[in-house]
KEZAKE-874119 format. One record per atom (N, C-alpha, C, O): x, y, z. Coordinates in steps of 0.02 Angstrom, whole numbers, plus 50000, padded with zeros to 5 digits. Each point is the difference from the previous one (the first is absolute). Layout:
XYZ/...
***
This chain:
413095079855944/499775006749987/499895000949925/500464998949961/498845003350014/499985000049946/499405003649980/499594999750046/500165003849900/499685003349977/499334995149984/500224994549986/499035005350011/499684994849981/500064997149925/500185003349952/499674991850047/500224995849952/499595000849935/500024996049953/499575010250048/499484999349929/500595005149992/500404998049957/499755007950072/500345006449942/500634995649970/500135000149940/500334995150117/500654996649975/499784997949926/500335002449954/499234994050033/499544997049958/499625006549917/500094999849940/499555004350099/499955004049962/500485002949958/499995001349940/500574999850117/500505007249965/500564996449996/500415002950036/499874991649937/500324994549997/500525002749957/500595000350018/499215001549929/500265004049938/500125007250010/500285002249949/499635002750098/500035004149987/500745001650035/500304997150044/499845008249920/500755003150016/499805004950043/500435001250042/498995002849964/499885006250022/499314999350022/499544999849959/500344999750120/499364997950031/499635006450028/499815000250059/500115004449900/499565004850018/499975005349921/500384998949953/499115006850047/499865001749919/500475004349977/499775005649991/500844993749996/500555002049973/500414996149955/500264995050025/499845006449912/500364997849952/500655002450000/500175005250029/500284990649935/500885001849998/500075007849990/500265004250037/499434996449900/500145008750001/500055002850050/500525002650020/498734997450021/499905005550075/500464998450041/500115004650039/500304989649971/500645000050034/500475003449986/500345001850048/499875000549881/500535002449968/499635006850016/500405004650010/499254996349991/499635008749994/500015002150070/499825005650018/500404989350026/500035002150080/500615000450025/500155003450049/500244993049916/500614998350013/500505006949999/500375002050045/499525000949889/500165006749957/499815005250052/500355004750020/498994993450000/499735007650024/500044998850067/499545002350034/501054993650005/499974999150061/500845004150004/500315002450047/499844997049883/500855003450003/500494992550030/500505000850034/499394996449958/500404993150048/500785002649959/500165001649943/500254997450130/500594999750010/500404990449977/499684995050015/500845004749956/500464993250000/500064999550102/500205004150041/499604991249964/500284996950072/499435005750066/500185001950055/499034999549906/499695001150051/499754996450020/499834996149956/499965001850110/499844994350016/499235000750024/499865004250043/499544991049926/499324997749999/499854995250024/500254994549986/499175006950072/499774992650031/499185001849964/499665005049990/500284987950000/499204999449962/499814994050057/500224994450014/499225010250012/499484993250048/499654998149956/499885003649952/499854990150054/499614995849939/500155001849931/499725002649952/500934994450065/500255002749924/500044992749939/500414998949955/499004997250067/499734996049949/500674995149967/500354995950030/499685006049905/500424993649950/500525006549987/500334998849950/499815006850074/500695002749990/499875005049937/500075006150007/499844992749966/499725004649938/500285008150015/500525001549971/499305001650055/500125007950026/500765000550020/500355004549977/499914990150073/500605002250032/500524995549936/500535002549981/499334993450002/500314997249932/500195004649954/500535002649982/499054997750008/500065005049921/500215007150022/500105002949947/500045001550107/500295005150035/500474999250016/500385004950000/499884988650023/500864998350013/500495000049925/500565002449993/498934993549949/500205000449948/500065006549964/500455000749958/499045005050060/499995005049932/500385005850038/500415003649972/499444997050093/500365006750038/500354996450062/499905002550055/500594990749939/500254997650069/499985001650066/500505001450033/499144998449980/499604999750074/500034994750046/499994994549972/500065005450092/500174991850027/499295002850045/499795005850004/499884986550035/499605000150004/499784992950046/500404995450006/499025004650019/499684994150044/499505000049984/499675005150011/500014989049955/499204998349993/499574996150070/500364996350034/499305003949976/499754995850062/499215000250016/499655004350027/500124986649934/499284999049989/499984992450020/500434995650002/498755004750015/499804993250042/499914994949952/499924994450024/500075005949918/499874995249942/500824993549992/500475003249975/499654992850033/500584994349981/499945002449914/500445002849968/499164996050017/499924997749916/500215007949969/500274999949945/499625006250084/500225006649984/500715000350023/500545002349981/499274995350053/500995002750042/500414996749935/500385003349964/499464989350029/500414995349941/500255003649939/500575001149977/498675000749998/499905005249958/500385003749980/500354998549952/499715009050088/500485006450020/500664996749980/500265001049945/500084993850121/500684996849981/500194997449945/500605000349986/498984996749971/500034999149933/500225004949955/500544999949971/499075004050024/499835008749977/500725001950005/500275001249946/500034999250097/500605002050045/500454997749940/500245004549964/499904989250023/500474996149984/499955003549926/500415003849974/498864993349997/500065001749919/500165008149998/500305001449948/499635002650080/500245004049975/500675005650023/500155005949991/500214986550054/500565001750017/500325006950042/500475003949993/498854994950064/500315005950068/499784996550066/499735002350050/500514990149932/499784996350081/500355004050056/499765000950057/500955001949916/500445000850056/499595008450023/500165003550047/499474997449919/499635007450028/499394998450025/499815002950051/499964994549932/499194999050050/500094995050035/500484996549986/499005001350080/499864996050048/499494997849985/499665004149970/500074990650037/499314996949997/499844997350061/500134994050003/499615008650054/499744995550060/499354997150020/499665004150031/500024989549960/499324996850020/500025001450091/500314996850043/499275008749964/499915003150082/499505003649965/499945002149943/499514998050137/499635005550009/500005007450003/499985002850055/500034999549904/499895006449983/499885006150059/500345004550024/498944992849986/499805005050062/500414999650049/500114994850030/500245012849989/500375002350075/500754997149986/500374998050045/499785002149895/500624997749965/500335007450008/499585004149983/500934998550035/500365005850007/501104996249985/500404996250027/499555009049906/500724999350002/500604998750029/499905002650055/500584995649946/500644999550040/500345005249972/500335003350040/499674998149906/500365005949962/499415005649939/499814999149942/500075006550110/499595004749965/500105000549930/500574999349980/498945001849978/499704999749950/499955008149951/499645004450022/500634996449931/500065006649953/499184998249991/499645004450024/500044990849950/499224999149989/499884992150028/500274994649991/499165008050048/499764995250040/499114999549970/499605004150023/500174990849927/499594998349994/499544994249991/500144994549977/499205007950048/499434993649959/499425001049947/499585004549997/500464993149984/499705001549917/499494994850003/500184995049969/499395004750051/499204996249995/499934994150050/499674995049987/500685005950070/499954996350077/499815004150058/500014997750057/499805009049925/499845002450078/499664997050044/499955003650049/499734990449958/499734996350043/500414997550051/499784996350044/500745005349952/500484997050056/500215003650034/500414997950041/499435008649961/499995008250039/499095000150034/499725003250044/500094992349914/499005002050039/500035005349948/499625004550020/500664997249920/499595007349954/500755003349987/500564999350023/499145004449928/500645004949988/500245003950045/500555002249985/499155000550090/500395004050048/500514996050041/500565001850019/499104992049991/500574996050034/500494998949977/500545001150027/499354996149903/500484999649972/500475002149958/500394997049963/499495011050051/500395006049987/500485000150058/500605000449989/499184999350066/500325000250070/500454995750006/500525001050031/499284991649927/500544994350013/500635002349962/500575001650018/499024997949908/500765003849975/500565005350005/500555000249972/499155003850071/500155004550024/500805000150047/500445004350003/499504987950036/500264999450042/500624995349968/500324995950033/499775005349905/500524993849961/500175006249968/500334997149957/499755010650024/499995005049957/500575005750023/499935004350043/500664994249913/500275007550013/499835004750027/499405000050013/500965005550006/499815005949991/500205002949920/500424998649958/499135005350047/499785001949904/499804995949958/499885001149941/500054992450096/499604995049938/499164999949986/499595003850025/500314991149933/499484999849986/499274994250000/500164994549977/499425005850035/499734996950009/499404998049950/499555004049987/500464990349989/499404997349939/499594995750039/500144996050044/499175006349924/499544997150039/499654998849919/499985003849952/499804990550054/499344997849945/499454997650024/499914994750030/499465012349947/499264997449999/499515003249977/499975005949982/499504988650019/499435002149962/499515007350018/500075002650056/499495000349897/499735006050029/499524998049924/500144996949949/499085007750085/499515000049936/500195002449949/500295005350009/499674993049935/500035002249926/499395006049991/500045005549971/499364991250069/499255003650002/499844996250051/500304994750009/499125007650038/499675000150049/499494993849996/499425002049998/500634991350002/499584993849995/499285004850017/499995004350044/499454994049913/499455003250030/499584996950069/499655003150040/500494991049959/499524996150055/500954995550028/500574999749975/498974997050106/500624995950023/500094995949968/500564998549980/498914998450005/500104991549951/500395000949951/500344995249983/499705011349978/500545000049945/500614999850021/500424996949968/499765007050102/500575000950036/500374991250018/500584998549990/498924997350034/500044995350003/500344994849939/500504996550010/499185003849938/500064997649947/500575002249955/500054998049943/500585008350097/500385003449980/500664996250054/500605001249995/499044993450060/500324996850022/500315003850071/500454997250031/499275009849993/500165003250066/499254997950015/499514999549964/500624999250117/499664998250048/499175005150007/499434997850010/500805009549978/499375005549998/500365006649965/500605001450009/498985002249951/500445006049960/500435002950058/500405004049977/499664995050113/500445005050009/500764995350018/500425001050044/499554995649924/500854995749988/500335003049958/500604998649993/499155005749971/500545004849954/499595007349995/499425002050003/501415001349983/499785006249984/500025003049924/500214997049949/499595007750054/500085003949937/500855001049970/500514998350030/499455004349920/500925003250005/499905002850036/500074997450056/499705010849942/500115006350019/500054998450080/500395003550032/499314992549996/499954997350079/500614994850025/500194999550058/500054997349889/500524993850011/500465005650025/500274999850055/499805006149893/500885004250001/499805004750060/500455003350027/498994997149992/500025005450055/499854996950071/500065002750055/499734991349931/500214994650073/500704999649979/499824996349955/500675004050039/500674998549966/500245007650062/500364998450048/499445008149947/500475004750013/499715000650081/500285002650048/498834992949951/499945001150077/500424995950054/500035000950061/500334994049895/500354996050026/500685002350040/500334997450045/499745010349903/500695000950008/500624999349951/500595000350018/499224998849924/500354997649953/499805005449923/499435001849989/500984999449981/499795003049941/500234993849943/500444995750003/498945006349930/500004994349966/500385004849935/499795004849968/501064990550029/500395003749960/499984996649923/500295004049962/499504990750005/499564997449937/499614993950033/499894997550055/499955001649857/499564994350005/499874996649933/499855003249949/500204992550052/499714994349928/499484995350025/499934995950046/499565007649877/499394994750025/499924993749948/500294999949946/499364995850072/499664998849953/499684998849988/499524999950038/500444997149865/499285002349974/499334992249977/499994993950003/499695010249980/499544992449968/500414994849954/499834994149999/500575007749974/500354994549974/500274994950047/499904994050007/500635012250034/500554993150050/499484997650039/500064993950005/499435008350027/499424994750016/499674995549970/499694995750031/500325004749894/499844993049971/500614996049998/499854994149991/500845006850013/500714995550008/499954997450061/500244994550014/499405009650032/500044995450081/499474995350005/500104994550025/499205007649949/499724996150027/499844994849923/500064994050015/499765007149916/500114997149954/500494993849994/499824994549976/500875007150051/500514993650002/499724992750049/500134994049996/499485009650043/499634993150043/499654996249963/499964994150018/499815007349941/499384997249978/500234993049985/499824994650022/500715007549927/500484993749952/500344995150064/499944993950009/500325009450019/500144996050063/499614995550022/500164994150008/499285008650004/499384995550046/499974994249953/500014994150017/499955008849909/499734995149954/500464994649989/499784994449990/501025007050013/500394995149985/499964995150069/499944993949995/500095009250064/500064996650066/499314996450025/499994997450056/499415002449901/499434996949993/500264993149971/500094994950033/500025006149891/500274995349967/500284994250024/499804994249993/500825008750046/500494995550033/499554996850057/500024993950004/499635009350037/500004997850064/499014999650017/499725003350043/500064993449926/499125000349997/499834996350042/499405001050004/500774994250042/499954999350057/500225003250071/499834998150056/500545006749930/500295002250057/499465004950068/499505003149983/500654996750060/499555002950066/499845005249983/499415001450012/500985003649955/499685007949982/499864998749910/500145004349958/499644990950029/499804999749905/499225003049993/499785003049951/499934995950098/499485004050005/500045008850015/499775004149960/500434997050079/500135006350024/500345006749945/499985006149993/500394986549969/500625005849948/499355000449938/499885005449972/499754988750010/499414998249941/499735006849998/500035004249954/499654996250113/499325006950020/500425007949974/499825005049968/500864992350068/500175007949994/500315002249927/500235005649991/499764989649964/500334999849930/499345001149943/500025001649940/499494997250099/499135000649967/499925006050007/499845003449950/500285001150148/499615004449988/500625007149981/499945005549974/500574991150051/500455008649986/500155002949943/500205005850003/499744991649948/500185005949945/499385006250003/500035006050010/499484989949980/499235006250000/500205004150064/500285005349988/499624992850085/500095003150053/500575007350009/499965005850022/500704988549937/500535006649978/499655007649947/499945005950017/499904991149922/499875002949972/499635006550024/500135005949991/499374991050041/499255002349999/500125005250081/499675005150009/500694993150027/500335003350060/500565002550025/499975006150006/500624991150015/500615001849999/500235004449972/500215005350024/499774992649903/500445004549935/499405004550015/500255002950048/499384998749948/499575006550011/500035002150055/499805005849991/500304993850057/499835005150069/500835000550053/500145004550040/500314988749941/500455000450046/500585002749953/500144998849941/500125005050102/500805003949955/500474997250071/499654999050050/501004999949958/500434998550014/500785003349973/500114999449940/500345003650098/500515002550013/500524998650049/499934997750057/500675004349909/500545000250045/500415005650010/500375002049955/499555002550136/500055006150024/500634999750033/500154996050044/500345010349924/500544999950051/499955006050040/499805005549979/500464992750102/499775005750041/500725000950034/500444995749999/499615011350034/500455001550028/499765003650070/499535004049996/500744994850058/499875003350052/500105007749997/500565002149985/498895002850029/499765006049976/500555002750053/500074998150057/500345007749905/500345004050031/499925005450065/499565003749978/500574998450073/499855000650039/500285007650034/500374998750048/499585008749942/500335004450005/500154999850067/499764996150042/500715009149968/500404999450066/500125011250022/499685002949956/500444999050062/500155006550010/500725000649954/500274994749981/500005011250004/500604999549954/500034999749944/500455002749968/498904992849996/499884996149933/500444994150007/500264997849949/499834999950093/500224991650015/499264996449980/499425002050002/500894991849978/499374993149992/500354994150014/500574997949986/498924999950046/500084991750008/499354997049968/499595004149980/500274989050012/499664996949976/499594997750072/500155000050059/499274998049906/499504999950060/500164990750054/499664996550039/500805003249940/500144992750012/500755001350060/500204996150044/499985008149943/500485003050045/499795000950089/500405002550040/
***
């Protein structure tokens, strides 16, 4: 079980596999209020980075669980150097339809909704690993601006402009869901040049080493054409965030409430 072998390859180096830098972790972390000893499951939770550095700054215990060997390694590494192995989990398992043994204060995925089929599914999955009163992080992309033609949409790397939404549409598919969106950290054109910028050097060193290898062609093309492509698309039209939602309260006669998950 394993992730394909160009991103292992691509994102080899990276600590943080989607457009978020250390800060926006610390800026989520804060504004999530985290409790010592709340406990976080992260689906595709990559090389550990998020639940690492959250066990360390606000002790939190926690389960990571992603299809990558070389990420999982990663994370456990992560773990060690910065001395909260005995708080996080690192498990190499499939993600999708993964549901807790022990509910979750925050149950999130931060730039894997593909293993839900989209962010509703996989609001739903998490859903089912989630306290009551907890919370739920979801990370994804939405237009920055409106690609004018598909081919740009394309070239922005979604299938046709309607693979994403706007903000104003992301947060209000968010409450048709059932859920109110209680913050959010986005980010910006920068941490998108840290996500996709760090590849480049990658490709280039793992060229070096390996110029015969089965994908040396494949990594060549995509090290030629992506910086322009980024530039010239991505960083212009795609914005990306990470939304925490709570199941929307639910009045009752009396002024009693339950949560809509009740």
């Amino acid at each position: 079980m394993d992730i394909p072998r160009f991103f292992n390859i691509t994102e080899s180096e990276h600590r943080i596999h989607n457009p978020f830098t250390p800060d926006k972790f610390v800026t989520l972390g804060a504004a999530l209020r985290l409790k010592p000893g709340a406990r976080v499951l992260d689906l595709g939770s990559g090389s550990g980075e998020m639940l690492c550095t959250w066990a360390r700054d606000h002790g939190i215990v926690g389960t990571g669980i992603d299809m990558s060997p070389l990420f999982t390694a990663q994370a456990k590494l992560r773990a060690k150097e910065l001395g909260v192995a005995h708080q996080v989990d690192f498990i190499h398992d499939d993600a999708s339809g993964y549901i807790a043994e022990e509910k979750a204060d925050v149950a999130a995925c931060v730039g894997a909704t593909w293993i839900g089929g989209g962010a509703a599914g996989t609001i739903a999955l998490l859903a089912k690993s989630l306290c009551t009163g907890g919370i739920i992080l979801i990370g994804e992309p939405y237009w920055r601006q409106l690609p004018p033609t598909e081919d740009i949409a394309r070239k922005c790397l979604a299938s046709s402009m309607s693979d994403f939404l706007s903000l104003p549409e992301l947060l209000e598919s968010f409450g048709n869901l059932g859920y109110d969106v209680v913050e959010m950290v986005l980010a910006n054109q920068d941490s998108w040049d840290r996500y996709e910028a760090a590849k480049w050097l990658t490709m280039r060193r793992w060229l070096e080493e390996n110029p015969d290898d089965e994908l040396a062609e494949e990594i060549r093309s995509s090290l030629s054409k992506e910086p322009v492509r980024h530039v010239t698309y991505t960083r212009e039209y795609v914005g990306w965030g990470v939304f925490a939602l709570m199941p929307k309260l639910v009045s009752f006669p009396c002024g009693s409430v339950a949560t809509s998950e009740d």
